[in-house]
N, C-alpha and C positions, 0 to 999 in steps of 0.2 A: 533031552536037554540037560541030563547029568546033574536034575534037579536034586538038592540037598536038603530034606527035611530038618536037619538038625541046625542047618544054619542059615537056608534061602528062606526069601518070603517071595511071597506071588502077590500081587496088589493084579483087583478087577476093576472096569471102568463101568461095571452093571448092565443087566440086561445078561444076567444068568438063563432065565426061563424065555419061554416060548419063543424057543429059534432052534427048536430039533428035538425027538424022541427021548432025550433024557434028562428032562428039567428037573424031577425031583433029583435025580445023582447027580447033579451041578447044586442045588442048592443044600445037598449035605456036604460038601467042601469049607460052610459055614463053619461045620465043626471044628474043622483043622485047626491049631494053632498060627500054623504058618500061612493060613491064606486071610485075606483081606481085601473085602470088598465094597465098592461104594452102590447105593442104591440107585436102581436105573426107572427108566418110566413102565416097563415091563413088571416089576417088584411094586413099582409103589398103584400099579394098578390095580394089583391081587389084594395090596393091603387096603386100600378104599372101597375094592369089593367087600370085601370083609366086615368093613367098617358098617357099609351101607346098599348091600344087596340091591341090586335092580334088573328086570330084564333090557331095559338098551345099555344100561355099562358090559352087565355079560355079554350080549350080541356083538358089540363094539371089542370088548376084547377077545371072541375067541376070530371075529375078522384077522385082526394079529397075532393071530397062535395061542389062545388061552384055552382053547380045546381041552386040552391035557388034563387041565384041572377041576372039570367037571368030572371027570370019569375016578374022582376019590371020594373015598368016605369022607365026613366029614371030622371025623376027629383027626385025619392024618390034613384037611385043609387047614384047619386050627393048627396045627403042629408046626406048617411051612409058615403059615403066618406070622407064628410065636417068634420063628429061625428068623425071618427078615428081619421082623423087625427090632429085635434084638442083636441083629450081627451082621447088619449094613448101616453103612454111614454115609450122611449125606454128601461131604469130602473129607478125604485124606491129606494130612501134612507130614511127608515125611523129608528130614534133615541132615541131612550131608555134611563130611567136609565141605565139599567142593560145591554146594548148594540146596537151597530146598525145594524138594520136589511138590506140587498139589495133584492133588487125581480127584476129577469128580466125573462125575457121567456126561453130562450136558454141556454149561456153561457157567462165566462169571457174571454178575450183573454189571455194566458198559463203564459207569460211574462208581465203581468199587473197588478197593485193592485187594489182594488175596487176605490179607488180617481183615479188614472189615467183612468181609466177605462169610469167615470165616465165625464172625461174631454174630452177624446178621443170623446162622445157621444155630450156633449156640442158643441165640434168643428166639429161635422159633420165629423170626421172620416169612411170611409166607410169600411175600413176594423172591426171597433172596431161595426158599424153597423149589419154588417153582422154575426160577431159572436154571440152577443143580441137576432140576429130575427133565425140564423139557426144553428148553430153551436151545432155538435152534440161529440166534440174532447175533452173534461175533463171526461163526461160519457163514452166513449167508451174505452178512455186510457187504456193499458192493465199497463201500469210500475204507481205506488203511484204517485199522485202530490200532491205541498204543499198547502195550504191552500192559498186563495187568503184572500192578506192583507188588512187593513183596514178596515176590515168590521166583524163582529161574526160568521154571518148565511146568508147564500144566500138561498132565495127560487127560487126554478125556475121548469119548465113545461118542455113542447117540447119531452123530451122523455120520453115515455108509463113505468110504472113499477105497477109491482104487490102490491107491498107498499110504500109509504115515504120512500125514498132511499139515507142516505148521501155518498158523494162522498167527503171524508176532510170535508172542511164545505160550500160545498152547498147541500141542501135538493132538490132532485128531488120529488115532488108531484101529478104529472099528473098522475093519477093509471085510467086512461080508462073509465072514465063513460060512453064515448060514443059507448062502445063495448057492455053493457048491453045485448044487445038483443042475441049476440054471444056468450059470458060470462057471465051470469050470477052473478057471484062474481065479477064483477065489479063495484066499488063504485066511488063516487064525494068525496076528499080530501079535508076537510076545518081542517085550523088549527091555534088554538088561538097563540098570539104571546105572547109569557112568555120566562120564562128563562131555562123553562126546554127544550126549544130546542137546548140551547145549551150543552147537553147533550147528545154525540153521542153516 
């Protein structure tokens, strides 16, 4: 990709960990200056583990790949822990000439604009939390909704599609690289940020 550390940045839509054999090397990319990443419900699982140990949340997350993290010591679990949650954000604002972009993992809450939104996140709202890290209700919506305001283009993950899918104006991008082995034609979504994404 002719990637430029001196001058590109890489923005993630989360959901680093447990979707392939190398989660801890994806969540030391934390360290990078140039990389930037939003917390997904994979991360903030590890971090409630963390919080509050149980065996049905363990059972429940290694069903979706949290396998990996039992097999570490526990000061290097502490460590990853420390990484997240210090170096993932709930969402990203970033501002253009030509427009502001949002990136969060999940979603917006239906009745919010991206500044409120955004505030709600600031104040540790847990309702506006949980929509960020799980919230699967603007994609699934069967009736149109409007565009969420203040903002141009929302990128966002969390749920699986065949291609870069807008929804008004957020971009769903997670197209399943981690299904590879089952599908075939699934690919990893990188996408430069220009103006032609505003172009639905």
């Amino acid at each position: 990709m002719e990637f430029d550390q001196t001058r590109d940045r890489l923005f993630a839509v989360g959901d680093l960990i447990d979707r392939g054999p190398e989660s801890v090397k994806t969540l030391e990319l934390l360290h990078q200056p140039w990389f930037f990443c939003c917390r997904g419900n994979h991360e903030a699982t590890l971090l409630r583990f963390m919080r509050s140990p149980s065996n049905a949340l363990k059972q429940r997350w290694i069903s979706f790949g949290g396998d990996w993290f039992f097999q570490l010591a526990s000061h290097e679990q502490q460590r990853l822990s420390q990484l997240i949650k210090h170096n993932t954000a709930l969402a990203i604002d970033v501002l253009y000439e030509w427009g502001r972009v949002g990136i969060v993992h999940a979603d917006v809450p239906l009745r919010s604009s991206w500044r409120q939104f955004i505030h709600q996140l600031q104040q540790a709202e847990d309702a506006a939390i949980e929509t960020a890290i799980w919230s699967r209700e603007r994609f699934q919506a069967v009736k149109p909704q409007q565009d969420v305001a203040d903002v141009d283009i929302i990128l966002v993950g969390h749920c699986i599609v065949d291609v870069p899918r807008y929804r008004n104006n957020l971009l769903f991008i997670d197209t399943g690289a981690f299904l590879r082995k089952e599908e075939p034609q699934r690919k990893l979504t990188l996408l430069e940020l220009t103006p032609a994404l505003l172009n639905r």
